[in-house]
N, C-alpha and C positions, 0 to 999 in steps of 0.2 A: 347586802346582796342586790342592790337596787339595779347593776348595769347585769344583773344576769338575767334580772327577771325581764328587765327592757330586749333583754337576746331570745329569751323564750319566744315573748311576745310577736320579734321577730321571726321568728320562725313560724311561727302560727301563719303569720302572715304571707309568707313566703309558698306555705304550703296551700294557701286558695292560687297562687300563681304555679302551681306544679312544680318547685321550688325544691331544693335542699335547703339546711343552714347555712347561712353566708361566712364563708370562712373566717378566721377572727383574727386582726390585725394588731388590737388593741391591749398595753398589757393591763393594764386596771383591769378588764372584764378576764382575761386568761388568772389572776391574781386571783381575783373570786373564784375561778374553777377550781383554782388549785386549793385553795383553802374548804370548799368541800369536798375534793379527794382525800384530803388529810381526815378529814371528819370520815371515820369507817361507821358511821351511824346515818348520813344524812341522804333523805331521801332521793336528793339529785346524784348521789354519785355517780352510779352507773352511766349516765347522761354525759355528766361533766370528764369522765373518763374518758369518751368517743372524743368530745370535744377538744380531749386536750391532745390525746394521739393524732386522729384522724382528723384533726379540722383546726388546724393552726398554721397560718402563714410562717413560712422559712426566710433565711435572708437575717433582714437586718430591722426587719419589723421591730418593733416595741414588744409583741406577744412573742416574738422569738429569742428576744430578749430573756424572757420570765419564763421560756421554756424550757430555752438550754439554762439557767442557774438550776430550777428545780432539780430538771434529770442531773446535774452536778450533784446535788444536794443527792440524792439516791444512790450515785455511784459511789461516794463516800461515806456511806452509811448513815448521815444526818436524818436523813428522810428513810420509813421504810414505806412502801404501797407494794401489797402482795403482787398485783398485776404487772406490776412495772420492775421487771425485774435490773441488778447492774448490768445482765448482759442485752435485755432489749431495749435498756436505755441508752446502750454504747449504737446501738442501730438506729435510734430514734435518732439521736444526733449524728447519724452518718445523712442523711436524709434531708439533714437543715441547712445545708450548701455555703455555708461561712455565717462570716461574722460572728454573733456570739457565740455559736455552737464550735467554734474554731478557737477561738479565747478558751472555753470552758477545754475543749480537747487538749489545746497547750499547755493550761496548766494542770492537767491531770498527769499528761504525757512528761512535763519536765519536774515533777512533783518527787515526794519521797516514799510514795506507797509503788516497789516495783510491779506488782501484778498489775495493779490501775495501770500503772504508766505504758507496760507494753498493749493493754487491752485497747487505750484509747494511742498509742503509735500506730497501731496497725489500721486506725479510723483513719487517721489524719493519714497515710497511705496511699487511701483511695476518693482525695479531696483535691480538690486544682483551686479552688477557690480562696487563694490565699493574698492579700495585700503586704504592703512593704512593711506596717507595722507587725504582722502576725511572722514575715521572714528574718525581720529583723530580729524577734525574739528565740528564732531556731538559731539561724547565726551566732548570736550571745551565747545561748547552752552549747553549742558545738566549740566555739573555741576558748572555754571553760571546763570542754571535756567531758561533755555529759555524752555518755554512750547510744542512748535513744536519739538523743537528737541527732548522733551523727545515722543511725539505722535510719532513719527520716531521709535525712537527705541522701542517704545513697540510694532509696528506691524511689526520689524525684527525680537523682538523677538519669537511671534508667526508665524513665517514666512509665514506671508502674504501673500508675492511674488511670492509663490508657493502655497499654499492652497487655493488661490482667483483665480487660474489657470483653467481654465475649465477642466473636468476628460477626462480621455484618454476614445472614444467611446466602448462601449460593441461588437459591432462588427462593424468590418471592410472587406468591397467588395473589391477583390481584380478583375483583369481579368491577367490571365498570358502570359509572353512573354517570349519562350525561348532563351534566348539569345549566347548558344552555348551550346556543344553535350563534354562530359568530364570536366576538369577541366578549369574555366576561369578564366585567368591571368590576373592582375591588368591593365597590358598592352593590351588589349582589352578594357578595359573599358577608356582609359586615357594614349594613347601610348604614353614609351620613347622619341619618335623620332618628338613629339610635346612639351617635356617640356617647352620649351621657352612660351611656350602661357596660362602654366596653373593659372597665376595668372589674367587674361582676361577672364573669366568665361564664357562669352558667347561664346566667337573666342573657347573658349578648345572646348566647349558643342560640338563642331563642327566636333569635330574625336571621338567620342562616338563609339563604337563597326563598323557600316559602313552608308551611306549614306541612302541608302536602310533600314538598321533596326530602322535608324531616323524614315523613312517617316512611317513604320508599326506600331509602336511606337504610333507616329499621329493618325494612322487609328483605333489603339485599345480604344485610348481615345477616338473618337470622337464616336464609338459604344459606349462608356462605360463611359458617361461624368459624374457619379455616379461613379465610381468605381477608381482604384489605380494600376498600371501596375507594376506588381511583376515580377523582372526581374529573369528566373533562371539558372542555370548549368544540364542541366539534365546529370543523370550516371554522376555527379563530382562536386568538392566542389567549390565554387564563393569566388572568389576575392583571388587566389593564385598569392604570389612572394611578396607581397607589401600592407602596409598599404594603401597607395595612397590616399589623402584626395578627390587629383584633380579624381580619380575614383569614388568616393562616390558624389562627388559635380557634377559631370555630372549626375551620374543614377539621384539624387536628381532635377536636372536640367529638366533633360527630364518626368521624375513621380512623382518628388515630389510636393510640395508645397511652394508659397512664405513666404519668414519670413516674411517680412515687404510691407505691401503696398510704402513705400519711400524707400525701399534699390531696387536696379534691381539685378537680376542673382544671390541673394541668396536665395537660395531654403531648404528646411530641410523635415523630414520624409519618406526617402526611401526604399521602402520593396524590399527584397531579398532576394533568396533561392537558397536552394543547394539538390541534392539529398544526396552531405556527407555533409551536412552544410555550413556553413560558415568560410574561412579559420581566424583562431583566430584574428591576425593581423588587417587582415581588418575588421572582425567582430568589434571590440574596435573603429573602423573610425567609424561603421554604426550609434555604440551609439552616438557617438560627434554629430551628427546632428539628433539627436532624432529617426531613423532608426527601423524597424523591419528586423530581420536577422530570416532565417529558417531553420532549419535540416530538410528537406524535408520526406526521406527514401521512396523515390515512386521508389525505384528499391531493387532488395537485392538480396544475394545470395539462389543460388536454391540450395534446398538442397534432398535426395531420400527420401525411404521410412524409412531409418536405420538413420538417420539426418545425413548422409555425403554429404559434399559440392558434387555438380556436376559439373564437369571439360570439356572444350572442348579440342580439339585436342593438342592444345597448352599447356595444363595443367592449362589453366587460368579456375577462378571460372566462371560460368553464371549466368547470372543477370536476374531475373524475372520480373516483373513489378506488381505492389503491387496494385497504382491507376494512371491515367493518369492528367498530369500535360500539356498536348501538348498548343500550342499558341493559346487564346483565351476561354482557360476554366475558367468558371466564380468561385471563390470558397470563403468562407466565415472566416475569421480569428473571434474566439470569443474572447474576453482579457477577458472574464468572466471565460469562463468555461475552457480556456487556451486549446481550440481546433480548428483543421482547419477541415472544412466541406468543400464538393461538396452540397450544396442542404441542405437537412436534411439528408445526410451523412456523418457522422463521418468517416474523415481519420486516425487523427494521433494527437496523444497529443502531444503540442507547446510549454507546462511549459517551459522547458530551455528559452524563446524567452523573457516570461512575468515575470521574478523574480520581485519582490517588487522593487528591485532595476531597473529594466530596465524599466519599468511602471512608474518611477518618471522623468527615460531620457527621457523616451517621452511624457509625462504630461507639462514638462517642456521646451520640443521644442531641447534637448542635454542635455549630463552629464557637460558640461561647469557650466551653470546653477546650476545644483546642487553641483558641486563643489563650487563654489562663495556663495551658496545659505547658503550652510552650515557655512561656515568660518563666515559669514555674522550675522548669526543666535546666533553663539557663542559668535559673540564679544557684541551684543545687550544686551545677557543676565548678561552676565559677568558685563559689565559697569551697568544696571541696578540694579546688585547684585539680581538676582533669578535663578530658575534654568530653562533653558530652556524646553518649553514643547517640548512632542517627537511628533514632528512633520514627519520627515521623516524616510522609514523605517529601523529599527536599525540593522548594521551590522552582516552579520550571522558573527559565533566565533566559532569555532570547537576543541576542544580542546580532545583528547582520551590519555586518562591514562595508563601511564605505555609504552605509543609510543613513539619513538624516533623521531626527527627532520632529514630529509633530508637537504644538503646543502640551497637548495632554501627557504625554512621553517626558516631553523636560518639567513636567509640574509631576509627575509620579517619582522621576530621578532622583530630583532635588529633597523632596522632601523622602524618598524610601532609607525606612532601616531595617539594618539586616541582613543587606544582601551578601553573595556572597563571592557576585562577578566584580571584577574591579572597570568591566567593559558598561560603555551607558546601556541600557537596556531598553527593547522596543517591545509593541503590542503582544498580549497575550502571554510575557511574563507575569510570574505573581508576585506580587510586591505588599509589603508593609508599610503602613505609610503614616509620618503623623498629620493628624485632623488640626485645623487651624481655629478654625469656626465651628460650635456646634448651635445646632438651635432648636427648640421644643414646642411643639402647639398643646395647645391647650387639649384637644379632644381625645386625643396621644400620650397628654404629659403624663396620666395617673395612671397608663402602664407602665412606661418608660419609668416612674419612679415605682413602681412594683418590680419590674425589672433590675433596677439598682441595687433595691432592699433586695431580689434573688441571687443576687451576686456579688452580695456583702458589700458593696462600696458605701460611703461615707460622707467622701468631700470629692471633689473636682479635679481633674488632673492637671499638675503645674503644666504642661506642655501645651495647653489647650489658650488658645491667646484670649478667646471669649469667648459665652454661650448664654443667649437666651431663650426663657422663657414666657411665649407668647398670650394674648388674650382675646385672638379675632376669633377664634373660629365659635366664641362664644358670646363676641358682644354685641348682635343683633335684641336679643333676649335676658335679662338676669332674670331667670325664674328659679323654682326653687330644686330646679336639678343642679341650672350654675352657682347660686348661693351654695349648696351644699355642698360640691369638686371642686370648683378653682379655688379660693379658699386654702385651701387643704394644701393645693395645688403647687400656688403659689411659695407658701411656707416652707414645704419640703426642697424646693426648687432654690430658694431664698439660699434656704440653709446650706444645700448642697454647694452653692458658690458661683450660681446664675443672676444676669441682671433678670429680673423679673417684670413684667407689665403691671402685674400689680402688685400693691409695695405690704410686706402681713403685716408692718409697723404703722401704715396706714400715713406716711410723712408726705408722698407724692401723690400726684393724683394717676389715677388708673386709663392706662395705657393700653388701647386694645387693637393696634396697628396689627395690619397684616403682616404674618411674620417673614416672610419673602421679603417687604419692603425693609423691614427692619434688617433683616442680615445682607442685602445688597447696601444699606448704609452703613454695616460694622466690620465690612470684607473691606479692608483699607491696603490690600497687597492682590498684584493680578497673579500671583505664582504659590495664591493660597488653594488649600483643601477644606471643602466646607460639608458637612453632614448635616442632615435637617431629618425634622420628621417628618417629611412631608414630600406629596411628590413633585413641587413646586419649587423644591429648593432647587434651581437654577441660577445663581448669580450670576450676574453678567460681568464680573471680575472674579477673578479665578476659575475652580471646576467643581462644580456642588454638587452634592450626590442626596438623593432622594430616599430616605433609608426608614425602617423599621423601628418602632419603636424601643426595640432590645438592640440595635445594631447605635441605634443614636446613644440608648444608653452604654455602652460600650466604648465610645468615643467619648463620651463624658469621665468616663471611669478609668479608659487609659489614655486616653485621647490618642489612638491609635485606632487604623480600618485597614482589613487586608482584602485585595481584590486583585484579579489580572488588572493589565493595564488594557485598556480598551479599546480597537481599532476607532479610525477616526475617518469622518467625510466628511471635506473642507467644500464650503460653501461660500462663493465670490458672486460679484452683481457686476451687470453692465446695466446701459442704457440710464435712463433719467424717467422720473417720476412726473406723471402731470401733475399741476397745480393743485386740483379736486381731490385726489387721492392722501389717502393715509397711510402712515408705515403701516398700519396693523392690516391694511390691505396686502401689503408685500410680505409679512407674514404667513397670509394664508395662501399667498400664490406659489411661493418658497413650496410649501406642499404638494400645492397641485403639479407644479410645474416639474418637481423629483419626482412624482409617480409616472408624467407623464414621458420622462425622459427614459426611465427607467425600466417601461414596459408593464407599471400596475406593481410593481416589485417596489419594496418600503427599506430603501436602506440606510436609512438613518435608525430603523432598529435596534437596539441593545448598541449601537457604538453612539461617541462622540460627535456630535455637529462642530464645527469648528469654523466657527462664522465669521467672515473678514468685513464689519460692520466700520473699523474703521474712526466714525466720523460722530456716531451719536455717542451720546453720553450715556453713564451706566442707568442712569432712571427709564432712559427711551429704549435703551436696547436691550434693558430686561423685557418688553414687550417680546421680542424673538426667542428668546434665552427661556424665558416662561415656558413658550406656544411648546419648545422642545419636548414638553412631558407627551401632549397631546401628538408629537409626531412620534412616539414610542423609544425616544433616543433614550439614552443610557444618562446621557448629560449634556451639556454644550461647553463650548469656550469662545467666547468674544474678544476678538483680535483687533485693538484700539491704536490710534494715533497716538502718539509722547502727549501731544498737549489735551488732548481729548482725555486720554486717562488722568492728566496730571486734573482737568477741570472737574472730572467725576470726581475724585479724591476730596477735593477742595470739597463740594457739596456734600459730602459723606462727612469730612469733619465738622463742617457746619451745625450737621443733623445729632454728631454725637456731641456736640459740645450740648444742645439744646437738653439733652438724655443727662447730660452732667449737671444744668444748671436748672431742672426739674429734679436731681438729688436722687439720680436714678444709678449714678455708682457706689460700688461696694468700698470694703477694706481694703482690697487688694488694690483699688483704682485701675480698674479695668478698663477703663471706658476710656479715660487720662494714658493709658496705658495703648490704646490703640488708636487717637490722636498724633501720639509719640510717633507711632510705627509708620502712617501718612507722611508725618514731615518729613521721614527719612526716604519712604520709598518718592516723594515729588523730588528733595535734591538728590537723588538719585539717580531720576529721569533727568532732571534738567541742567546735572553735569555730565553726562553722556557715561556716569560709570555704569547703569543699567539703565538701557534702554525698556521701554515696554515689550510685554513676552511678545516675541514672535517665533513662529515655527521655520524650521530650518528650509532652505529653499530647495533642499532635497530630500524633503522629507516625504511617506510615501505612505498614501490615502487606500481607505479600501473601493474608496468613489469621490469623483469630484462635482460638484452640481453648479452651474452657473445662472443663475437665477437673471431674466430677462425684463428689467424692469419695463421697457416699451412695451410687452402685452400683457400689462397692469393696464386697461383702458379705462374700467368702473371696478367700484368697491365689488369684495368677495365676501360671501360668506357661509360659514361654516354648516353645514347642513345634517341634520341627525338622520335625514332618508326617511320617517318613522314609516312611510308605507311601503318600502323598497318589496317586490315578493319575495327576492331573497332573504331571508332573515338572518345570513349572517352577514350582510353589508350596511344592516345598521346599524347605527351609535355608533361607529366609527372615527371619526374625526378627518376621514380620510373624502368625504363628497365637499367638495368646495365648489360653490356655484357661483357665478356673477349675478349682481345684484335685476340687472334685466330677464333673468330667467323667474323671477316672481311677476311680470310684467304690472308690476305697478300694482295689483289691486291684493295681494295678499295681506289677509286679515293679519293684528297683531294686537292680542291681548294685554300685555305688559311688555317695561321697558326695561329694564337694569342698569346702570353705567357703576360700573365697581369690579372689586378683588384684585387680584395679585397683576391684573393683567394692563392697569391705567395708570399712569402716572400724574404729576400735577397738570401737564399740557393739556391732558383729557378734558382736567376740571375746566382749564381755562378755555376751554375746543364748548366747553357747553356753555359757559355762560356768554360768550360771544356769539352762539348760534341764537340761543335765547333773544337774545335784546335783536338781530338778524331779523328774527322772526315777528317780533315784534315793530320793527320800526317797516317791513317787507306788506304786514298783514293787518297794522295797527294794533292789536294784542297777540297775549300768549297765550292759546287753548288747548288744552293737551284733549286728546280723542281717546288715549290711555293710558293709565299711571305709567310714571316714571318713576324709578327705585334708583334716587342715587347714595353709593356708601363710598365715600374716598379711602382710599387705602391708608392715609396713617391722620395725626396728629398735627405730623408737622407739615402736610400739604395743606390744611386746614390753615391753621395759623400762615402760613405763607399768603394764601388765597384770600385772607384778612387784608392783610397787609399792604397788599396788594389791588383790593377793591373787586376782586372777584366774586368772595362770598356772596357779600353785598350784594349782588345781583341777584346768587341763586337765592338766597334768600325774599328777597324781591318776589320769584317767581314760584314759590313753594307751597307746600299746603300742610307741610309739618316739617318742622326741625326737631332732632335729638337733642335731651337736655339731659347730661350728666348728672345733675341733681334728682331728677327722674325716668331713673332708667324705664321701659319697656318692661313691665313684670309676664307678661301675656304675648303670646305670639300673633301679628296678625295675620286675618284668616280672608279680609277681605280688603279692598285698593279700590279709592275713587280713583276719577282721571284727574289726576294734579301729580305734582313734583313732591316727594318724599326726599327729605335730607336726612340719610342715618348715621348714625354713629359711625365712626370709624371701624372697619372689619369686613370679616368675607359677605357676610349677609346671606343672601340668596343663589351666593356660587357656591353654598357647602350644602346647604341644604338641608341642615340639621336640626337648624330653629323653626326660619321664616321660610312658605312655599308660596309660588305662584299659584292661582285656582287650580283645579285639576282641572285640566286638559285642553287650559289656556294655549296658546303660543304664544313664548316669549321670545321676545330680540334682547340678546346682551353681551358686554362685552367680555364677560366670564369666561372659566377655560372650558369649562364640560357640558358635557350635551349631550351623559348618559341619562336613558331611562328612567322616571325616576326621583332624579335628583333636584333639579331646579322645579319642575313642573311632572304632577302624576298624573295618568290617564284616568279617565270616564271611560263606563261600557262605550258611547260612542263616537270619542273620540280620543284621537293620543294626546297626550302633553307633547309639545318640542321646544326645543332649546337652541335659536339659530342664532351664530357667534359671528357678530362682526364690529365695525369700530365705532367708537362715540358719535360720531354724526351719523351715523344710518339709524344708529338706537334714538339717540334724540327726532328725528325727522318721522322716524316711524308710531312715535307715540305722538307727537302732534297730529299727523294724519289718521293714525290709528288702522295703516296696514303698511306695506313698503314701498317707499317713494317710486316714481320713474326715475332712470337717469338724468332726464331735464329737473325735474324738482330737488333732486340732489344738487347736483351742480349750483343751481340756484339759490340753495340754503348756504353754501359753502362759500358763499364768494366774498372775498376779501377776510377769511380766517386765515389765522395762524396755525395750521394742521401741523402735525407731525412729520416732517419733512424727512427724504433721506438722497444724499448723492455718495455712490461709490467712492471710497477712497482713488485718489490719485496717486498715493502713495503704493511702492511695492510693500506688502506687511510680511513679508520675509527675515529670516537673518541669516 
């Protein structure tokens, strides 16, 4: 009994951190439980009883494994435990959501003891959680003639399992808690710099926004033990930067509701608002756990007597206040009338909130549910040969005549199934669609595989053309939180049928590329669909979507994602770039320049960018395709030349052959297997039977935005505001300044050139500025650390090869050495050049921080709070985001260049160049 007294111990310990017992995954120690429940003599029983009800993972765990045999063993009288009767064992495994508890139901249900059999049909009744293996054996008993089997599927067929469901209530009491003043970033709800713990639901529950909004939190429930604490964004929209499941499972955690009386710390139902809504992203997490999301609008802009915006000094809009939403006002959600009240006052119609469809996610407890529910529903009727009744409600289909498809539109056509229009279908249908691409981060993966194991899956779905899993967001650091998770990690991942970064048989060496680079070199089709866990998943071929850890697992599992389709804002360039200037400068002008065009109004929000880049390759123009998370888009699509896509391709199989001949493919030849799909999609392009995607030339935008490269003069950059008075105008991503409004003398603590957001050009933009500066000044002195981490392996190797390295290394004052990994995070930075390992580093902000209350220049995406860099009583951290050479320029000087000393530094490099297609990208 040695892994149980190791669990005691655990617990002991758990309980100086205000801790419960940590739910039990593992069957060896569930095994030991069970063997002193059998023992009616032994002093732990009691103990081990709770443990084995109330504190064992569901799913497809190992301990759910050894849960559901037991309770078999009980329901057939092998086993008796007075406590555990046949009938609250048929309950216990109503509760364990597939897998083994689904096996053990099947065969009790198709077995020879009829009482069992109907006790445990009528389980399996009220299950959606069923794979092809487990339908396949109802199938078998049904046309064999087994009578239960057929009662099975005639109450799949009318899908029971949902319309035996209790209705979602007519209204709902809410009492509100503001939980910050502008926009709140996913890291607020569910900080970076805690990953390691998010798959420990109760230890995450425990960095939820701060200590203090816990305990108010408390206080509002216990006024309001009737009511539901709606967490909101006042003046800004909730849950910006990130899907973050682990952000939804906290709010959920702390307001929601338990799923299960025998699961601990899964929680579901959690309401949240925004006064601009819900950022899309996370919005699509709220559904997964059956959630209410709200566009709030309790502020707006003022406008005079003539209806023009009113401006303060700033020339910023002013925000009026409509009705008050402040901490602790009590107010009333109807799902009838699909409005939210104060009282018997009417605020604001909520329709977006309650469509037919989001009313069955949370009827249902999550869209999981109804995902399974449906598939479930199809195969009942199919095998019975009838036609299923319409039980759930039928997808809206938008079809208008004589309209053209936008790129997004024909990548949702092509790939949807299900439908039931034979007409193409445009924005804001709902659509089914298979996932092409799936891919996993590391800080994500060990829900996402808790997630799997909750919803019984196993292996991979044949439909899914590839998916990995990544190791950046951990390989600044192997300490022993990442010894003890990726690991684990990896193996689970391995097995389920993912190429992995790290290999658990230990044959290849460990791969800790950023995963953004990795899946814009395994997207080898521009007319794929690509799910990530992360909100970076942007490929600049195809259309990625940015998802939750339960939504990516989902797409692993069916390798299917249902969403509307998504209005689109096509974005074209004129004019020509100066010399000096960098794409990632036009990048951030692209921003400024749609706000400014647009009145302050963001609408690139929740729809598709649909960028006619044309001319760069997929490595460059994931720089844009990137930036899209931080303009709040839903996603982007980059609209390429024939030869331009057919060059990116080329590059992409290059990179996967490298992945092949590092012994980085499976059984299946995955990897071989999407080389294949390249050659086909290049002669494809290059016999003109398909051209590269283009959108139809009557296709119809919800806005078009022409980006003016001529007032591109000097570099831009991204600015967090940190002393704005407004407080919700900061950390925005939305203040984009010219580099001349620092006028030359602004301090700058540290430098970063890294993450998802550089490519090889960056690396090779630094080492020629380098030796610039040297041959300019006679050495290379840096006035403040420089933190470079190159986004993969194979930029690295390329930058060898090439004599790039060479340089940096030349100019450094530490290189990573695989052989010695970093076991300790650093806490402190001379002024010299840092070479790190491949990965996010310092853009995730989970390992390694800047001092507190530094200012950092980098070329990372975020420039929350926080994240990169924390505040000092007297002073803030920021995080200003601009391109390779302004960060390189800035650490040698050690604040921000003039526009003369820029220029200067820049002259005769090879920058990231960009000119407008001359081509129509039309079809």
């Amino acid at each position: 009994m040695n892994l149980y007294k190791e669990y005691i111990q655990e617990i002991e310990e758990r309980k100086g951190q205000g801790l419960h017992p940590k739910p039990i995954d593992r069957a060896d120690l569930l095994n030991e439980i069970i063997a002193q429940i059998k023992d009616t003599n032994n002093a732990n029983r009691a103990d081990c009883l709770k443990f084995f009800i109330y504190n064992t993972l569901p799913g497809t765990t190992p301990a759910a494994g050894a849960k559901a045999k037991f309770l078999k063993e009980i329901i057939l009288g092998q086993e008796a435990v007075a406590e555990i009767t046949p009938t609250f064992a048929f309950e216990l495994l109503s509760h364990m959501k597939g897998g083994p508890s689904i096996v053990v139901l099947l065969d009790l249900a198709l077995g020879n003891d009829v009482a069992i059999a109907k006790q445990a049909a009528e389980v399996l009744k009220t299950q959606v959680y069923l794979y092809d293996a487990d339908m396949a054996r109802i199938k078998e008993a049904y046309e064999n003639g087994n009578a239960v089997a057929n009662e099975i599927l005639e109450s799949y067929a009318k899908a029971e399992f949902f319309t035996k469901l209790p209705e979602v209530a007519e209204e709902i009491k809410v009492v509100t808690y503001i939980a910050g003043e502008g926009d709140i970033s996913t890291d607020l709800l569910s900080p970076g710099n805690q990953a390691h713990s998010r798959s420990d639901r109760e230890l995450h529950g425990k960095c939820m926004i701060t200590p203090q909004a816990q305990e108010e939190i408390k206080a509002l429930q216990a006024q309001h033990p009737d009511k539901s604490v709606m967490l909101i964004a006042e003046k800004g929209t909730m849950g910006v930067g990130s899907s973050r499941m682990s952000g939804v499972n906290n709010v959920a955690l702390w307001t929601g509701k338990q799923a299960s009386p025998y699961v601990p710390f899964v929680n579901f139902a959690p309401i949240v608002g925004g006064t601009n809504g819900i950022s899309p992203i996370f919005l699509t997490t709220v559904d997964v756990t059956g959630g209410i999301g709200i566009d709030l609008k309790n502020w707006v802009k003022k406008t005079d007597a003539n209806g023009e915006l009113v401006r303060d000094e700033n020339g910023e809009p002013i925000l009026e206040q409509v009705y008050s939403v402040a901490t602790g006002t009590v107010l009333t959600i109807n799902t009838n009338t699909k409005k939210l009240y104060n009282g018997d006052k009417e605020l604001i119609d909520i329709s977006r909130s309650f469509t037919p469809q989001k009313m069955e996610f949370i009827k249902a407890g999550g869209s999981y549910a109804i995902v399974f529910g449906k598939k479930l529903q199809t195969f009942a009727a199919k095998t019975l040969g009838i036609e299923a009744p319409l039980v759930y409600a039928p997808s809206k289909e938008i079809h208008i005549e004589g309209q053209g498809l936008t790129a997004v539109e024909k990548i949702f056509n092509k790939n949807a199934v299900g439908t039931l229009s034979k007409n193409v279908l445009h924005a804001g249908s709902d659509v089914r669609v298979t996932v092409n691409i799936v891919g996993s981060q590391d800080t994500t993966g060990l829900m996402t595989a808790q997630e799997l194991e909750s919803m019984a899956a196993t292996v991979i779905s044949p439909i899914v053309d590839a998916a990995y899993q990544s190791g950046c967001h951990t390989a600044s650091v192997w300490d022993k939180k990442a010894q003890a998770n990726i690991p684990k990690l990896m193996q689970f991942m391995n097995d389920f049928g993912l190429i992995t970064a790290r290999d658990p048989k230990g044959v290849y060496h460990a791969m800790t590329d950023v995963i953004h680079k990795v899946l814009n070199d395994i997207t080898v089709d521009e007319w794929a669909i690509i799910i990530g866990g992360d909100s970076h998943t942007r490929m600049s071929k195809g259309v990625a979507f940015g998802a939750d850890s339960g939504t990516v697992a989902l797409a692993l599992a069916t390798g299917e994602a249902s969403m509307p389709i998504p209005q689109s804002v096509k974005v074209t360039f004129k004019g020509s770039m100066p010399d000096y200037m960098d794409f990632r400068d036009v990048v951030h002008a692209t921003q400024a320049q749609m706000l400014h065009q647009f009145g302050g109004e963001n609408v690139f929000q929740g729809r598709i960018i649909e960028v006619h880049l044309g001319t760069l390759t997929a490595d460059q123009a994931f720089t844009f395709t990137d930036w899209t998370a931080e303009m709040k888009a839903k996603a982007s699509i980059c609209i390429s030349e024939d030869e331009t896509l057919i060059e990116s391709l080329e590059i992409a199989k290059g990179r996967i052959q490298i992945m092949i001949d590092k012994g980085m493919d499976n059984k299946n030849r995955v990897l071989q297997g999407l080389i294949d799909k390249a050659n086909q999609r290049i002669a494809a392009i290059r016999s003109g039977e398909k051209p590269a995607l283009r959108p139809d030339a009557n296709a119809k935008y919800y806005a078009e935005v022409v980006v003016d490269l001529d007032q591109i003069a000097e570099p831009m950059i991204a600015d967090p505001d940190v002393n704005n008075k407004d407080v919700s105008k900061r950390y925005t991503h939305d203040t984009i300044r010219p580099l001349s409004f620092y006028g030359g003398d602004k301090k700058v603590d540290l430098g970063f050139i890294g993450s998802c957001m550089v490519h090889k050009g960056d690396m090779k933009i630094l080492a020629q500025m380098l030796k610039n500066i040297e041959k300019q000044q006679g050495k290379v002195e840096f006035k403040a650390p420089l933190v470079v981490a190159p986004p993969t392996y194979n930029i690295v190797d390329e930058l060898k090869a090439e004599g790039d390295w060479e340089v940096l290394q030349k100019y450094s004052g530490f290189e990573f050495d695989d052989n010695a990994p970093k076991a300790v995070a650093r806490t402190e930075y001379e002024n010299m050049l840092y070479l790190e390992r491949p990965g996010c580093n310092l853009c995730m902000g989970n390992q390694e921080k800047a001092s507190k209350g530094d200012t950092v220049m980098a070329t990372s995406t975020r420039l929350f709070q926080g994240r990169v860099v924390e505040d000092t009583e007297e002073k803030k951290g920021e995080s200003l985001l601009s391109s390779t050479p302004v960060v390189v320029l800035s650490t040698i000087l050690g604040r921000t260049p003039s526009i003369e000393e820029y220029k200067k530094a820049v002259e005769g490099i090879n920058l990231t160049k960009f000119a407008p297609s001359h081509k129509l990208l039309v079809g």
